[in-house]
C-alpha positions in Angstrom: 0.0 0.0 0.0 1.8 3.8 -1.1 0.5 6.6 0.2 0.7 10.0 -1.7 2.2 11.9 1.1 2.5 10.9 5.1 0.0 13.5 7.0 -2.7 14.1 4.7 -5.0 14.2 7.8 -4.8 13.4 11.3 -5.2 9.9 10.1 -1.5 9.3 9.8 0.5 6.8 7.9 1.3 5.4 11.4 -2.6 5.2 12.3 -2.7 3.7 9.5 0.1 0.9 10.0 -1.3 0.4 13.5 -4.5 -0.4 12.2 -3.4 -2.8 9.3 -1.3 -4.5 11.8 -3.9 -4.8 14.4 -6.3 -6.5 11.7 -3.9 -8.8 9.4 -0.4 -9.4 11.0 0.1 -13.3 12.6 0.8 -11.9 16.2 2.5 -9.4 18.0 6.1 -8.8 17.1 6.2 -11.7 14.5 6.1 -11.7 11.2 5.3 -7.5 11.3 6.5 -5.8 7.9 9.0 -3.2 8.9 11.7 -0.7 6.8 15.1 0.6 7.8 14.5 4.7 8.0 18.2 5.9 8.3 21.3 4.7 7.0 23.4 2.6 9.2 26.6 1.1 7.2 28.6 0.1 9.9 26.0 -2.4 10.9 27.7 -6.1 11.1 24.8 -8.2 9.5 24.3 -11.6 8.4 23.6 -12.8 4.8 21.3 -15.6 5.3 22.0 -16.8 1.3 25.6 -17.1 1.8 25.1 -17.8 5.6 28.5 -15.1 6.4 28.5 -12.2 8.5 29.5 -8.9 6.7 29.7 -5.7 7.1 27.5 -4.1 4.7 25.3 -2.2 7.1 21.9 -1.6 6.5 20.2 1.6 4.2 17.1 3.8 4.6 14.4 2.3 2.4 15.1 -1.2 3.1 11.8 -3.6 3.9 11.7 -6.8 5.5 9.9 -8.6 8.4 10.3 -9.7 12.0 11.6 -13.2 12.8 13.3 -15.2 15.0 16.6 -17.4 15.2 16.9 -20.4 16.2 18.0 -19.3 19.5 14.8 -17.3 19.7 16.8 -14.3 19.2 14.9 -11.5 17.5 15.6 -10.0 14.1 14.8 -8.2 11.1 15.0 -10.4 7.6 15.6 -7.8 4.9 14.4 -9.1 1.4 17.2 -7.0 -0.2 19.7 -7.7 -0.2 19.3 -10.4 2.2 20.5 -10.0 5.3 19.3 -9.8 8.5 19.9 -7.9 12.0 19.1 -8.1 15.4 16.2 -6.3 15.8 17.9 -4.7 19.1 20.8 -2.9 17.2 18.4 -0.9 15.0 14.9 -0.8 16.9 14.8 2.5 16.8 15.6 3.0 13.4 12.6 0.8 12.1 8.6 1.7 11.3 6.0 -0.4 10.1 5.6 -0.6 6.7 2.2 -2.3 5.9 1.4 1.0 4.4 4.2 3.2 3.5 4.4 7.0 1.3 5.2 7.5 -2.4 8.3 8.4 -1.7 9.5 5.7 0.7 8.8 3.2 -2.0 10.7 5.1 -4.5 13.5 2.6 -5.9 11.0 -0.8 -5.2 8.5 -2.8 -6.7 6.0 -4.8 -5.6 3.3 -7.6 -7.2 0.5 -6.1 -5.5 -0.1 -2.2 -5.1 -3.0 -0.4 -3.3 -2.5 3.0 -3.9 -4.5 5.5 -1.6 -5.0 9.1 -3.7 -7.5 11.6 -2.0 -8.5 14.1 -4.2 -7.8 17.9 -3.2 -3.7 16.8 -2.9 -1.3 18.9 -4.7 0.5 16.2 -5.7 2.9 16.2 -8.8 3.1 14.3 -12.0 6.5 12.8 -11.1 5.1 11.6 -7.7 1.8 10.5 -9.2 4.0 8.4 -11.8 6.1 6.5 -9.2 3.2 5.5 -7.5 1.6 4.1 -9.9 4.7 2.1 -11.7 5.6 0.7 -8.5 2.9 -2.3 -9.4 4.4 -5.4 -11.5 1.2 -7.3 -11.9 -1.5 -5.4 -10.3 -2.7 -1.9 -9.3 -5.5 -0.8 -7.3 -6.3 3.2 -6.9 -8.1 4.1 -4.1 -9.9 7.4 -4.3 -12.9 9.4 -3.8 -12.6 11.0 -7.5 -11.3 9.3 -10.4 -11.3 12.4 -12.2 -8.4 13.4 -10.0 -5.9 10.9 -11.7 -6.5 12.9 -15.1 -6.2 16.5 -14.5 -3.4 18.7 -15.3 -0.6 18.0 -12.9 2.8 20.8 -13.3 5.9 19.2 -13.2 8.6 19.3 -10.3 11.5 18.9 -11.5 10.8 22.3 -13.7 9.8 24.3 -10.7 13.7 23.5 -9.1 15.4 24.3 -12.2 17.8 26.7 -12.2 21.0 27.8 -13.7 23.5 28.9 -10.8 26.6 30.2 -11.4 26.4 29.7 -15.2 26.9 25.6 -14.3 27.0 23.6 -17.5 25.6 20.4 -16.4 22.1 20.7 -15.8 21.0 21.0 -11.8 18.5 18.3 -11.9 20.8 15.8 -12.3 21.3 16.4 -8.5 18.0 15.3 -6.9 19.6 13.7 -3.6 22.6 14.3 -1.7 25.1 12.1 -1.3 25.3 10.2 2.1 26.0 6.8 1.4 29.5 5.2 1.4 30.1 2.3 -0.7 32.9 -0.5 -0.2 35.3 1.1 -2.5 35.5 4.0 -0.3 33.1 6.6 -2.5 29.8 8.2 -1.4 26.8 7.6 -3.6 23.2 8.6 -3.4 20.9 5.8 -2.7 21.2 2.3 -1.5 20.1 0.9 -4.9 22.9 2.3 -6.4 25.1 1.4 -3.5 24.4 -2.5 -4.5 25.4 -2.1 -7.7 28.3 -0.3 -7.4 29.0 -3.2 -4.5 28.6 -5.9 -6.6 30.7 -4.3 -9.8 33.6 -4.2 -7.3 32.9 -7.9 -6.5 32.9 -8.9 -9.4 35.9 -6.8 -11.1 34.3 -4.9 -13.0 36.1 -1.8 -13.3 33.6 1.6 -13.0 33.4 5.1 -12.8 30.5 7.0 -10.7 28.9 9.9 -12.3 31.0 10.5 -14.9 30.7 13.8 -16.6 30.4 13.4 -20.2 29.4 14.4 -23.6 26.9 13.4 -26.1 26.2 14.7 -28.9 28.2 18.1 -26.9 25.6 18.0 -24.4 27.0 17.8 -21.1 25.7 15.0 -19.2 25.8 13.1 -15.8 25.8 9.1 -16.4 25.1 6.8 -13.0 28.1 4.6 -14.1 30.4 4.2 -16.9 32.0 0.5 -17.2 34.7 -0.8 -19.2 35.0 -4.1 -20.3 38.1 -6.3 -19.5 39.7 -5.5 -23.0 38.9 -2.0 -22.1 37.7 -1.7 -25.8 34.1 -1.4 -24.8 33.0 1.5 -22.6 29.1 1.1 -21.1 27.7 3.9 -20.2 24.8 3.4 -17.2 
């Protein structure tokens, strides 16, 4: 279930969660759907595919559920990647996530989606759009007015643009900031990207983050640029 934004009404997103958890989840404190809220690399966690303990740490937007070892030790089992942590290190770091905003879902997919849209929201097309493609197989829209979902929505991204400073590459490229360290050493965005750039160094594969390049002499920001082993084919991501 996505939400459009998290207070719409006094009938918060964690009313909400307490509600769906009241009603659907198998008992208290087991099986609860949870997500990671703040980045926590450091973390030591275990990868229950390779059964190994790493160090990979754990990332804001994460999702997984509560469960229990087999020496009845609680922890959280993160469905990617998958690893899992004792639910003591990072209590305080977790919310339910039977129902969770637009944005937090940003990055995921689902099978299922039930997407909750009051009408009234100012809510923008690039919002409305990652709800909606956040479904692989199946979406449901919950509203009040389906003439809501086709009305005129401004864009975003074209409200932030601006041209500081004369800078040639185009400030949108910059949507986050950078906060998250990968195993190499650098600092990327977002966790997603963090993975890949995790398993390209695990597997050899020589990259560049960001590069700054041309085509067609339009200055451009790439997520990665790879080279093959020959180094006679350059991939640009």
């Amino acid at each position: 279930m996505t939400l459009p934004i998290r207070e719409d009404s006094k009938y918060t997103e964690n009313v909400r969660n307490n509600f769906i958890r009241s009603n659907f989840a198998c008992s208290i404190d087991f099986a609860d759907k949870v997500i990671q809220t703040v980045n926590n690399w450091k973390l030591e966690v275990w990868n229950y595919n390779d059964n190994r303990r790493i160090k990979d740490g754990v990332f804001n937007g994460m999702m997984g559920y509560i469960a229990f070892t087999r020496q009845g030790k609680q922890v959280v089992k993160f469905y990617f990647p998958t690893v899992q942590a004792f639910i003591d290190q990072i209590r305080d770091q977790l919310e339910y996530a039977y129902a969770i905003t637009t944005h937090k879902a940003q990055g995921c997919e689902f099978d299922n989606v039930i997407f909750v849209f009051p009408s009234g929201l100012n809510v923008s097309r690039e919002l409305l759009y990652t709800a909606i493609t956040r479904a692989r197989s199946r979406l449901v829209i919950v509203t009040d007015n389906l003439d809501c979902l086709f009305e005129y929505r401004p864009s975003e991204l074209s409200r932030r643009y601006s041209n500081l400073f004369n800078n040639p590459i185009d400030p949108r490229a910059y949507p986050e900031h950078l906060r998250i360290i990968m195993v190499r050493g650098e600092i990327v965005r977002s966790w997603q990207e963090c993975i890949i750039a995790n398993l390209l160094y695990y597997e050899n594969v020589d990259y560049e983050y960001e590069p700054r390049i041309r085509l067609s002499n339009i200055p451009i920001i790439a997520d990665f640029k790879l080279k093959s082993k020959d180094e006679e084919v350059e991939i640009i991501w």
